[in-house]
mmCIF file of the N, C-alpha and C atoms, coordinates in Angstrom:
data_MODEL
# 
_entry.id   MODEL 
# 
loop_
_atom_site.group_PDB 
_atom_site.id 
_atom_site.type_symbol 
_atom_site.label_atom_id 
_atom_site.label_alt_id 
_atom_site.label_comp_id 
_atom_site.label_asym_id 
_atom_site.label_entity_id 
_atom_site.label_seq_id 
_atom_site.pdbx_PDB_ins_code 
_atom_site.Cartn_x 
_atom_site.Cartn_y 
_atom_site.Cartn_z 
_atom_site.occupancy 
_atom_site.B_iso_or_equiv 
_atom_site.pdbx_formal_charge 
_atom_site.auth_seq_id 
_atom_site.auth_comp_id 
_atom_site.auth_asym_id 
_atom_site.auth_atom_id 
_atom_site.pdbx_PDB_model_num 
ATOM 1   N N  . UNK A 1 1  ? -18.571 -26.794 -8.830  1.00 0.00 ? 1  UNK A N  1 
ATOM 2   C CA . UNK A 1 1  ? -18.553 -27.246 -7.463  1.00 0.00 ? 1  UNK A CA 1 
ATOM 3   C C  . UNK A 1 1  ? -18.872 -26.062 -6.553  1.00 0.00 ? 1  UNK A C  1 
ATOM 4   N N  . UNK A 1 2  ? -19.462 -26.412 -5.905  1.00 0.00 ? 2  UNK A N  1 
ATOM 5   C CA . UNK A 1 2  ? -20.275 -25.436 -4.791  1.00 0.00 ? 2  UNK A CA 1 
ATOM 6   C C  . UNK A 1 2  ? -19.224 -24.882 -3.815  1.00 0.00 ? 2  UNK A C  1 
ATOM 7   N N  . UNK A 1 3  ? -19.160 -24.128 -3.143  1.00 0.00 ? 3  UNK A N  1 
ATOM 8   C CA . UNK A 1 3  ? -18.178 -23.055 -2.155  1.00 0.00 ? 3  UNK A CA 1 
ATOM 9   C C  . UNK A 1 3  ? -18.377 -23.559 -1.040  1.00 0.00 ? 3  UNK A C  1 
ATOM 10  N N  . UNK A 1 4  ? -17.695 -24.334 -0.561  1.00 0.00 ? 4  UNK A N  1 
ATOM 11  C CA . UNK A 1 4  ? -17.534 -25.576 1.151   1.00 0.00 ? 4  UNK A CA 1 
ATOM 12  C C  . UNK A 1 4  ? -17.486 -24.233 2.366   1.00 0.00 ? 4  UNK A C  1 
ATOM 13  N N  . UNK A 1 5  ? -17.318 -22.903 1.952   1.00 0.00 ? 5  UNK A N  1 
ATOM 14  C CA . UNK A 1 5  ? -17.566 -22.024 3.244   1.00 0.00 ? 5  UNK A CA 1 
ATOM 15  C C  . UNK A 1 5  ? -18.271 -20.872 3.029   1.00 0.00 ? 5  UNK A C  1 
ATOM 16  N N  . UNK A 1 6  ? -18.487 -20.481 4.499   1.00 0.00 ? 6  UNK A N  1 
ATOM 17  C CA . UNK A 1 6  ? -20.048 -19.492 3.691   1.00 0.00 ? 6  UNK A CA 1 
ATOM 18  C C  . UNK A 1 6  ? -19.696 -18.360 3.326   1.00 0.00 ? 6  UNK A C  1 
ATOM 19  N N  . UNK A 1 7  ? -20.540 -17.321 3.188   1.00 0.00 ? 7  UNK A N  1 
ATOM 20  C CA . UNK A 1 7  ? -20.118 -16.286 2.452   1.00 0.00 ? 7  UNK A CA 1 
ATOM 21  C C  . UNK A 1 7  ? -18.926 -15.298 3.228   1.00 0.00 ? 7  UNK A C  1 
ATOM 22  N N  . UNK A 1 8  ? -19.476 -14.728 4.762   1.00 0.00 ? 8  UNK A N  1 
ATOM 23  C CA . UNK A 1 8  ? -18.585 -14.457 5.416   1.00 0.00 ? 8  UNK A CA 1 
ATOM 24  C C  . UNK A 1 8  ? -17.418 -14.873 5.919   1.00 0.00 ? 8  UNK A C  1 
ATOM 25  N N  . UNK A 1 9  ? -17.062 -16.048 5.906   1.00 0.00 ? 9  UNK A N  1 
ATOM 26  C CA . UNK A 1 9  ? -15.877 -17.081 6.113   1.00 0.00 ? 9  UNK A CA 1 
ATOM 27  C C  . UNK A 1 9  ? -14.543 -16.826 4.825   1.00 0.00 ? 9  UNK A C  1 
ATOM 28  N N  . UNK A 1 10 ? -15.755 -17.273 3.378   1.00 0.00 ? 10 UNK A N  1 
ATOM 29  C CA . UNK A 1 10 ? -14.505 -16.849 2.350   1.00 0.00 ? 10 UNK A CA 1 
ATOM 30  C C  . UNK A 1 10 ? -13.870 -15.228 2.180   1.00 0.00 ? 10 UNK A C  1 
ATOM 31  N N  . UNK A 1 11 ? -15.147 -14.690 2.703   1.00 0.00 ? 11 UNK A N  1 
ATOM 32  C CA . UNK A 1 11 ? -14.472 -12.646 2.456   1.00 0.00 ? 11 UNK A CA 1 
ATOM 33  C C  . UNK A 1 11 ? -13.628 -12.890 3.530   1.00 0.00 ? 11 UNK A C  1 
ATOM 34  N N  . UNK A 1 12 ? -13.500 -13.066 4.803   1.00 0.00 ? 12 UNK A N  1 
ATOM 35  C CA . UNK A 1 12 ? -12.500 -13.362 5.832   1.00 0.00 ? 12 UNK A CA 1 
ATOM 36  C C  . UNK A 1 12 ? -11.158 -13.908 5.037   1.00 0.00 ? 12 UNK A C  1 
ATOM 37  N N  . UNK A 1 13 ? -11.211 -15.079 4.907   1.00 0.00 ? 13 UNK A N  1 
ATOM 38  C CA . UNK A 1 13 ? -10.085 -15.907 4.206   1.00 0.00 ? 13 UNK A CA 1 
ATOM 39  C C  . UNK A 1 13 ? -9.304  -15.365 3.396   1.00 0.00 ? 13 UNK A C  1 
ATOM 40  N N  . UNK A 1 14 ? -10.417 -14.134 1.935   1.00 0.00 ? 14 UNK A N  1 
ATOM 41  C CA . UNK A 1 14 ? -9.710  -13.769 0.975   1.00 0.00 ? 14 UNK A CA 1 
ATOM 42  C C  . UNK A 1 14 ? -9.299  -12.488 1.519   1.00 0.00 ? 14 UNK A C  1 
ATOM 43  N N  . UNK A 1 15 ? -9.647  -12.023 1.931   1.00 0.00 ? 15 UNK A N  1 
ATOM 44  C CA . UNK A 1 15 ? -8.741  -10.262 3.070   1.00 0.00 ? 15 UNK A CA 1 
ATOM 45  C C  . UNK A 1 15 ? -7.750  -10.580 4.020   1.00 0.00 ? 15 UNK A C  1 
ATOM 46  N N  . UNK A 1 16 ? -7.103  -12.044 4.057   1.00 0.00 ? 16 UNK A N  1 
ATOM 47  C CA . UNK A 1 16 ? -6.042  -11.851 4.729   1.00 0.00 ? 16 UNK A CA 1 
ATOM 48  C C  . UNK A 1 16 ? -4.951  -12.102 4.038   1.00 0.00 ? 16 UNK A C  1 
ATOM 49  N N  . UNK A 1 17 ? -5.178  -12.728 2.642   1.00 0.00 ? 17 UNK A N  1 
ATOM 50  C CA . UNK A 1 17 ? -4.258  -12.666 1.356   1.00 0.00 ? 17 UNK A CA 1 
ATOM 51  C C  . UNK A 1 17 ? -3.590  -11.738 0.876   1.00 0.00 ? 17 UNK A C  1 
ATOM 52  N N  . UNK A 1 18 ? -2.057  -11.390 1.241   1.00 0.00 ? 18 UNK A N  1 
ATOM 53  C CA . UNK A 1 18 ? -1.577  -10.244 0.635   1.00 0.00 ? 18 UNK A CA 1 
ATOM 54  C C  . UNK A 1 18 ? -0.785  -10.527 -1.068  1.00 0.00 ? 18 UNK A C  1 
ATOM 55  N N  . UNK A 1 19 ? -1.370  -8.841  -1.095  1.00 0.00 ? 19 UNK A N  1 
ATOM 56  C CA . UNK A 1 19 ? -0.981  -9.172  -2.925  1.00 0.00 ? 19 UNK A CA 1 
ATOM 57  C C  . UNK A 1 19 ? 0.002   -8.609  -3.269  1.00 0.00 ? 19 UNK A C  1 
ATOM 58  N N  . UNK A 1 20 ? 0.180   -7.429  -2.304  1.00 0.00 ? 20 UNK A N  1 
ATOM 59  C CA . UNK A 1 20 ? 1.462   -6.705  -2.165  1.00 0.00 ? 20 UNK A CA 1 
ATOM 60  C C  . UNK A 1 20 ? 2.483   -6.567  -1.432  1.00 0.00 ? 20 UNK A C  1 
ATOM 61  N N  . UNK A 1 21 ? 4.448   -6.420  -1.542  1.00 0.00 ? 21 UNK A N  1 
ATOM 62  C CA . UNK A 1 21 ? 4.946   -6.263  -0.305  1.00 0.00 ? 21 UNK A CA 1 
ATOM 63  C C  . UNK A 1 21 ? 5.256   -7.367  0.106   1.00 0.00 ? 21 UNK A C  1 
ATOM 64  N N  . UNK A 1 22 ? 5.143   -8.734  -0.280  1.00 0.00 ? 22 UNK A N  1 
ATOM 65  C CA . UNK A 1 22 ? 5.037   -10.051 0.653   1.00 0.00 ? 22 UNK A CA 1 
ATOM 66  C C  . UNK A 1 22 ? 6.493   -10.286 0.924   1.00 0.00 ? 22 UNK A C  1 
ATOM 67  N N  . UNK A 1 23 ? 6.855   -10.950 2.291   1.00 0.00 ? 23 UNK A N  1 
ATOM 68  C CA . UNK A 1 23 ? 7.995   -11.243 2.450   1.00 0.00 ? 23 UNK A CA 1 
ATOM 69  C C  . UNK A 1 23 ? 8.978   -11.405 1.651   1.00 0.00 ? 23 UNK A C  1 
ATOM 70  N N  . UNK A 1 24 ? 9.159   -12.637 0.803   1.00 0.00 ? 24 UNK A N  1 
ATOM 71  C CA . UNK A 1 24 ? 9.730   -12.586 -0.769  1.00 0.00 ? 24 UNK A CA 1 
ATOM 72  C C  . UNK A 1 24 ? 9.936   -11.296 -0.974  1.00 0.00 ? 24 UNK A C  1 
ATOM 73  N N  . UNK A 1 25 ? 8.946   -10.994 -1.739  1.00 0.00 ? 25 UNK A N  1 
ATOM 74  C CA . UNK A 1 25 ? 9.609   -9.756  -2.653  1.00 0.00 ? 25 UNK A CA 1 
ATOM 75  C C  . UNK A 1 25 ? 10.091  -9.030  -1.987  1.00 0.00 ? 25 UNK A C  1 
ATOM 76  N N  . UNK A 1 26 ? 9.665   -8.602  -0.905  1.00 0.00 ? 26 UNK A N  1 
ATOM 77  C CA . UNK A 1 26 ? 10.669  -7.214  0.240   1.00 0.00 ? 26 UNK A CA 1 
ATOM 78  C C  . UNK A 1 26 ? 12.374  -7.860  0.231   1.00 0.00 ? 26 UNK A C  1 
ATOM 79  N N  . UNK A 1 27 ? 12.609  -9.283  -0.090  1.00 0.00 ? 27 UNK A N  1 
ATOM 80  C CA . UNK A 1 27 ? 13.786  -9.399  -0.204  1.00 0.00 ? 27 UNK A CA 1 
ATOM 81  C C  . UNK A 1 27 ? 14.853  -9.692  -1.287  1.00 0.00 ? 27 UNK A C  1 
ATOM 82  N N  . UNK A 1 28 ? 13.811  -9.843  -2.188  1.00 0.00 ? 28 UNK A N  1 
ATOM 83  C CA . UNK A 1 28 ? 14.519  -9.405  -3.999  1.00 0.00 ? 28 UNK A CA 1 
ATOM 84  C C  . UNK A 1 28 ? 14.761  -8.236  -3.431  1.00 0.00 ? 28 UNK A C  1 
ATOM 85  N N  . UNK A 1 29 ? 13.701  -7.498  -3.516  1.00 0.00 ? 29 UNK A N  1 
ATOM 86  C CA . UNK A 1 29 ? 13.946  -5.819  -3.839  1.00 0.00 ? 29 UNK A CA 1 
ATOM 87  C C  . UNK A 1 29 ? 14.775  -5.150  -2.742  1.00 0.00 ? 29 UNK A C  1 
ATOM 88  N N  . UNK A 1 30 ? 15.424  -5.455  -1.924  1.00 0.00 ? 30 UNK A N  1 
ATOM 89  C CA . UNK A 1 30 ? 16.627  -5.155  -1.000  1.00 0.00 ? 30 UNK A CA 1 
ATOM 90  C C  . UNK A 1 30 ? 18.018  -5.477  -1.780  1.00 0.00 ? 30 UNK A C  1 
ATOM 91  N N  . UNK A 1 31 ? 17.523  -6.615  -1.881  1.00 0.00 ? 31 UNK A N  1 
ATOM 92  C CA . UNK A 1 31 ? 18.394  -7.383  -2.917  1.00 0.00 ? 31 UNK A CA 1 
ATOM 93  C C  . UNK A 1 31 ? 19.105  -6.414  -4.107  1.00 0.00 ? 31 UNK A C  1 
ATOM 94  N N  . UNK A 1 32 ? 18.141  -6.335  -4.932  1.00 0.00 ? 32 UNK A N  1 
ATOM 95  C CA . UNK A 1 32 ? 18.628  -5.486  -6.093  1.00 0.00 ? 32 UNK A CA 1 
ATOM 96  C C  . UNK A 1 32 ? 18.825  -4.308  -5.994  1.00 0.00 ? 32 UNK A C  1 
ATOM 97  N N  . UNK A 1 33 ? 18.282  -3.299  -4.806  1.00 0.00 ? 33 UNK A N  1 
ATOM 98  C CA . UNK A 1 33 ? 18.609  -2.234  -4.661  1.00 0.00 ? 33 UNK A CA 1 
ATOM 99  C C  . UNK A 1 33 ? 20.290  -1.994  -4.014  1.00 0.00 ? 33 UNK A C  1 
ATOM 100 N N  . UNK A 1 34 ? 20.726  -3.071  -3.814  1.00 0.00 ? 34 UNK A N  1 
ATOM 101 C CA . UNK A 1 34 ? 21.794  -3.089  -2.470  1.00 0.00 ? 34 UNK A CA 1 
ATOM 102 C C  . UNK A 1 34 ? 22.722  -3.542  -3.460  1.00 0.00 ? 34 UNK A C  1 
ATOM 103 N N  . UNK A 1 35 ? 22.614  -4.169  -5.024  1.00 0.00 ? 35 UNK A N  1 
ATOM 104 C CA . UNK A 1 35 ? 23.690  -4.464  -6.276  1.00 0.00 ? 35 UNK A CA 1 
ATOM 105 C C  . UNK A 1 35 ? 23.688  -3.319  -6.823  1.00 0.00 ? 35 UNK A C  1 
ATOM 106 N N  . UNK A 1 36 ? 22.559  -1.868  -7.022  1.00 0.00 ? 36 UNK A N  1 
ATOM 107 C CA . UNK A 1 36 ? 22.415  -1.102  -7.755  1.00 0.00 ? 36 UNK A CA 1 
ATOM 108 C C  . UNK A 1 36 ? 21.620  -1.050  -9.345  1.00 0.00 ? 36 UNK A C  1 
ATOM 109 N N  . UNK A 1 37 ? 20.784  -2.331  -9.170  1.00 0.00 ? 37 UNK A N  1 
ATOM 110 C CA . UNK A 1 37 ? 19.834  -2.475  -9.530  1.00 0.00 ? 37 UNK A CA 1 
ATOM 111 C C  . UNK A 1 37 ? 18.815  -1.169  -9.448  1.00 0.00 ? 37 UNK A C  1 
ATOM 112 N N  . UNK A 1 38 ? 17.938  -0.408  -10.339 1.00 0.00 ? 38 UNK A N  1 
ATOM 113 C CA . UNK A 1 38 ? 16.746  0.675   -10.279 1.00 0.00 ? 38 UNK A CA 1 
ATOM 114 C C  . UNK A 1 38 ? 15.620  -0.171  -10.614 1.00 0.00 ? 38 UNK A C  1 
ATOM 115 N N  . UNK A 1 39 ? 13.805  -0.215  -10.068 1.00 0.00 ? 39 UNK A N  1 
ATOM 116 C CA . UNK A 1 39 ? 13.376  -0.731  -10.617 1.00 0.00 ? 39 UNK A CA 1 
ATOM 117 C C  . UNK A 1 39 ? 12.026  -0.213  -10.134 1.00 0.00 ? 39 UNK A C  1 
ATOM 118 N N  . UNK A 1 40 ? 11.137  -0.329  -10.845 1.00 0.00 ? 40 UNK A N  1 
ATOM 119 C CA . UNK A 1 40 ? 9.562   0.145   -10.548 1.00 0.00 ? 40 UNK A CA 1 
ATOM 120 C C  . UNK A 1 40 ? 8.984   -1.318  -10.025 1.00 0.00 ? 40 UNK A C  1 
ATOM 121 N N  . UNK A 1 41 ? 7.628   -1.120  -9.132  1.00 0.00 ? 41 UNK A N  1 
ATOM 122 C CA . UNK A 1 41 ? 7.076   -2.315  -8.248  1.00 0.00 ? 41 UNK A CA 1 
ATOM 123 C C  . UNK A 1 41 ? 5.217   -1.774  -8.243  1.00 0.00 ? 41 UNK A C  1 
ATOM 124 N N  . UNK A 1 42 ? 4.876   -2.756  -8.953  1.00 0.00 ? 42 UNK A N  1 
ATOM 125 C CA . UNK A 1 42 ? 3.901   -3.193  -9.545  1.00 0.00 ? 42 UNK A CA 1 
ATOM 126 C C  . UNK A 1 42 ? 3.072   -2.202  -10.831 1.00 0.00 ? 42 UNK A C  1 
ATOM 127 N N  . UNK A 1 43 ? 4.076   -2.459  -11.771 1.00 0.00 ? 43 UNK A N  1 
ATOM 128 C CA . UNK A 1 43 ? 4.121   -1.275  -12.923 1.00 0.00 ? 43 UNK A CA 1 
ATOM 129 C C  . UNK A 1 43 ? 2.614   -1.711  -13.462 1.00 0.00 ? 43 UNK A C  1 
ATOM 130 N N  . UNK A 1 44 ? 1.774   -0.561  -13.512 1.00 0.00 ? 44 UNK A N  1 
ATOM 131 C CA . UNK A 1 44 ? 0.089   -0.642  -13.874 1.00 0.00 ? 44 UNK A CA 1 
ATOM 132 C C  . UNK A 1 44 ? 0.414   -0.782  -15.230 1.00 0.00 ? 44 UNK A C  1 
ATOM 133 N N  . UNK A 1 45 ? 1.367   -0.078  -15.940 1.00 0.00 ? 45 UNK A N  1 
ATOM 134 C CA . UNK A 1 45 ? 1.119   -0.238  -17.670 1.00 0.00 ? 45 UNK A CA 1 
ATOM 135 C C  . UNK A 1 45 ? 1.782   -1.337  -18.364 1.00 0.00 ? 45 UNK A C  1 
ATOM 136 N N  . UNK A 1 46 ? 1.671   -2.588  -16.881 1.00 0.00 ? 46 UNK A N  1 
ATOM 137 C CA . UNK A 1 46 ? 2.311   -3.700  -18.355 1.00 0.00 ? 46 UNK A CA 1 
ATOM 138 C C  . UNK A 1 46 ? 1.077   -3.970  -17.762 1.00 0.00 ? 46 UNK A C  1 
ATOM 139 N N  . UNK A 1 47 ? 0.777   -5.213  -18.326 1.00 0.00 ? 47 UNK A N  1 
ATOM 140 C CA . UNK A 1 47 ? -0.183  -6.304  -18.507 1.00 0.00 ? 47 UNK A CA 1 
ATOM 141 C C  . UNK A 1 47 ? 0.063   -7.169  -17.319 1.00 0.00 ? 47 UNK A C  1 
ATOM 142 N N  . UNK A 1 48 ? -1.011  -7.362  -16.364 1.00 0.00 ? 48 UNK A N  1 
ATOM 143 C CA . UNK A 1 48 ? -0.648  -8.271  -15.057 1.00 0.00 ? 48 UNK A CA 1 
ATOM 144 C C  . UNK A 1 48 ? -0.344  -7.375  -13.204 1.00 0.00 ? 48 UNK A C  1 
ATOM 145 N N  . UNK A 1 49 ? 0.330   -6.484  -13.686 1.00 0.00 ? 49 UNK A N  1 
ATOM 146 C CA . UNK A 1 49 ? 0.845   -5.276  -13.099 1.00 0.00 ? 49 UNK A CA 1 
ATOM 147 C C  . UNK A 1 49 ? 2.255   -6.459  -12.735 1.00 0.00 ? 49 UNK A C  1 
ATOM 148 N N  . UNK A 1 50 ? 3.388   -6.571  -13.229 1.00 0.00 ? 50 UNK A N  1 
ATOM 149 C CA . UNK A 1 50 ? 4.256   -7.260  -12.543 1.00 0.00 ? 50 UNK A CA 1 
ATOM 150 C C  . UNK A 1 50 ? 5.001   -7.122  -11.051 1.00 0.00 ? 50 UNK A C  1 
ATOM 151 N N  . UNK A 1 51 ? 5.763   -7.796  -10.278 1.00 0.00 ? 51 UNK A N  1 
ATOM 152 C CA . UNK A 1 51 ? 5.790   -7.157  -8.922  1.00 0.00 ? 51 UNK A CA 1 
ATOM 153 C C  . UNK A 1 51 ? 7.315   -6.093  -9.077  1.00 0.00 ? 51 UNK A C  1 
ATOM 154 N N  . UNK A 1 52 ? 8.034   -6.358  -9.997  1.00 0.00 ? 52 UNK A N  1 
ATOM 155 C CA . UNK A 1 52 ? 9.044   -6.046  -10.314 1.00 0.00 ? 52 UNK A CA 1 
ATOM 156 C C  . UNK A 1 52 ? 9.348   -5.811  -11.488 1.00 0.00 ? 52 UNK A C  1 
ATOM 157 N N  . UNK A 1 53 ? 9.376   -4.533  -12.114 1.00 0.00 ? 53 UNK A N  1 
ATOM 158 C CA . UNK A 1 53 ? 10.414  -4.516  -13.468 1.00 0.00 ? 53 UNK A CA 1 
ATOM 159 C C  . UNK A 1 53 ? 11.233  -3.354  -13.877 1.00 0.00 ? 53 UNK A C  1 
ATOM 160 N N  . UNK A 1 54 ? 12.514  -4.230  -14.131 1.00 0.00 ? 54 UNK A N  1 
ATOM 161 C CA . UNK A 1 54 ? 13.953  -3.788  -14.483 1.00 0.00 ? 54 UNK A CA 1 
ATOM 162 C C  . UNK A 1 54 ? 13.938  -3.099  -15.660 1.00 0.00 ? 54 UNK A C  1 
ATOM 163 N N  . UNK A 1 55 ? 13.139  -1.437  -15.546 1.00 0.00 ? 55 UNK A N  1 
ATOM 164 C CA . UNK A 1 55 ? 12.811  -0.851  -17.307 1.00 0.00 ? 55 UNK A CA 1 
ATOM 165 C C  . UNK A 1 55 ? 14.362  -0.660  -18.062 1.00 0.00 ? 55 UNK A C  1 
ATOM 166 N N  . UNK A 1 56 ? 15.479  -0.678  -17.404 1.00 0.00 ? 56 UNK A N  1 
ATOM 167 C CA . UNK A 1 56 ? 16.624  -0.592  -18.145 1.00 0.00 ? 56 UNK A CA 1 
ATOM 168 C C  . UNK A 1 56 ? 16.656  -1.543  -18.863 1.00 0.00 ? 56 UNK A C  1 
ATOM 169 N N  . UNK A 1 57 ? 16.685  -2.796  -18.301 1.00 0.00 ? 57 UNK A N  1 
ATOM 170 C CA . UNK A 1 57 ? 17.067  -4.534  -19.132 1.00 0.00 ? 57 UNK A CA 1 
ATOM 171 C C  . UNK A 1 57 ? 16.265  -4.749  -20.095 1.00 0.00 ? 57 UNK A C  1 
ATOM 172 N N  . UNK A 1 58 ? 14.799  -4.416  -19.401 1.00 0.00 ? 58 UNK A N  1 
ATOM 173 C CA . UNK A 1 58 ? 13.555  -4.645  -20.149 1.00 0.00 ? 58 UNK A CA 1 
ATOM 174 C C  . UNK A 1 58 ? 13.396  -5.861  -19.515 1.00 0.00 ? 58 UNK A C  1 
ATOM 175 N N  . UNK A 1 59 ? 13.106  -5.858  -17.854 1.00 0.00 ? 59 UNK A N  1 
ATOM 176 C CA . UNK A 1 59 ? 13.172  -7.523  -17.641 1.00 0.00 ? 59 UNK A CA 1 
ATOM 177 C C  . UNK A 1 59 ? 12.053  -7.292  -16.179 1.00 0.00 ? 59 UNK A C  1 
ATOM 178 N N  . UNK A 1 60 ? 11.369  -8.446  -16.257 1.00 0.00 ? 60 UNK A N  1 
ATOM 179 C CA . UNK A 1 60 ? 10.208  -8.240  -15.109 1.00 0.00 ? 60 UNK A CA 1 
ATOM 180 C C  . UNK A 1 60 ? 10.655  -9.785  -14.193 1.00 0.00 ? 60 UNK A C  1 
ATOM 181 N N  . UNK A 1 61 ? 9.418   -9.340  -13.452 1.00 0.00 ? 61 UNK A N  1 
ATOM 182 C CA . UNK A 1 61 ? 9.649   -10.544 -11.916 1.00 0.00 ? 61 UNK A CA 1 
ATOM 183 C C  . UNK A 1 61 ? 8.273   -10.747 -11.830 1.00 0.00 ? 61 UNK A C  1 
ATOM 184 N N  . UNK A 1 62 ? 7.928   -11.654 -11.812 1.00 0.00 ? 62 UNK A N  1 
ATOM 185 C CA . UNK A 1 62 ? 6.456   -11.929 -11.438 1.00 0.00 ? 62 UNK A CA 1 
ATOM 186 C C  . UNK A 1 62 ? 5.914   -13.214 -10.462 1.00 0.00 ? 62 UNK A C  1 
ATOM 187 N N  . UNK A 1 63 ? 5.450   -12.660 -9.512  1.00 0.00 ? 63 UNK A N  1 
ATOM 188 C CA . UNK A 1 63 ? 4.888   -13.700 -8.102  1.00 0.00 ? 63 UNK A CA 1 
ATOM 189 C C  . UNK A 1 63 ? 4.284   -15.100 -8.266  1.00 0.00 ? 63 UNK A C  1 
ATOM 190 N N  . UNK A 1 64 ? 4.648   -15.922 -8.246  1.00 0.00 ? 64 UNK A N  1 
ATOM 191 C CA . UNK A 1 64 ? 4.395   -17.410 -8.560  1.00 0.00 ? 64 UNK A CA 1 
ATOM 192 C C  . UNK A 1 64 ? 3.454   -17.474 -7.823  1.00 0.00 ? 64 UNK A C  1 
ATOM 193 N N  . UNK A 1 65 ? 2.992   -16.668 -6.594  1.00 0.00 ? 65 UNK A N  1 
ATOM 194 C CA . UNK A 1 65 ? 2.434   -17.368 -5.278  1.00 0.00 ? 65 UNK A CA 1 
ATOM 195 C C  . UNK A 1 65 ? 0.666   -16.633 -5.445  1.00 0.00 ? 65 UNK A C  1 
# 
């Protein structure tokens, strides 16, 4: 199926999409820092880059959105 907007319209559309930082997560990660939770945010050496992971637990968070 063909692209219903033109070329400059979709680069517009897709540059206002944030991938990082998004509301949500700024409030996990308050969240867990404020239980004493430690955690790295958007770890390059897993697979995906997850937005969150807990290297103690061995436990990640990943953005549905």
């Amino acid at each position: 199926m063909a692209d219903v907007f033109n070329k400059a319209t979709r680069s517009y559309i897709m540059r206002s999409i944030k991938g990082k930082d998004t509301k949500p997560d700024m409030i996990v990660r308050r969240y867990l820092f404020s239980k004493g939770f430690r955690y790295r945010v958007n770890d390059k050496k897993l697979p995906g880059k997850p937005d969150i992971v807990l290297p103690k637990y061995k436990t990640v968070k990943k953005s549905i959105l």
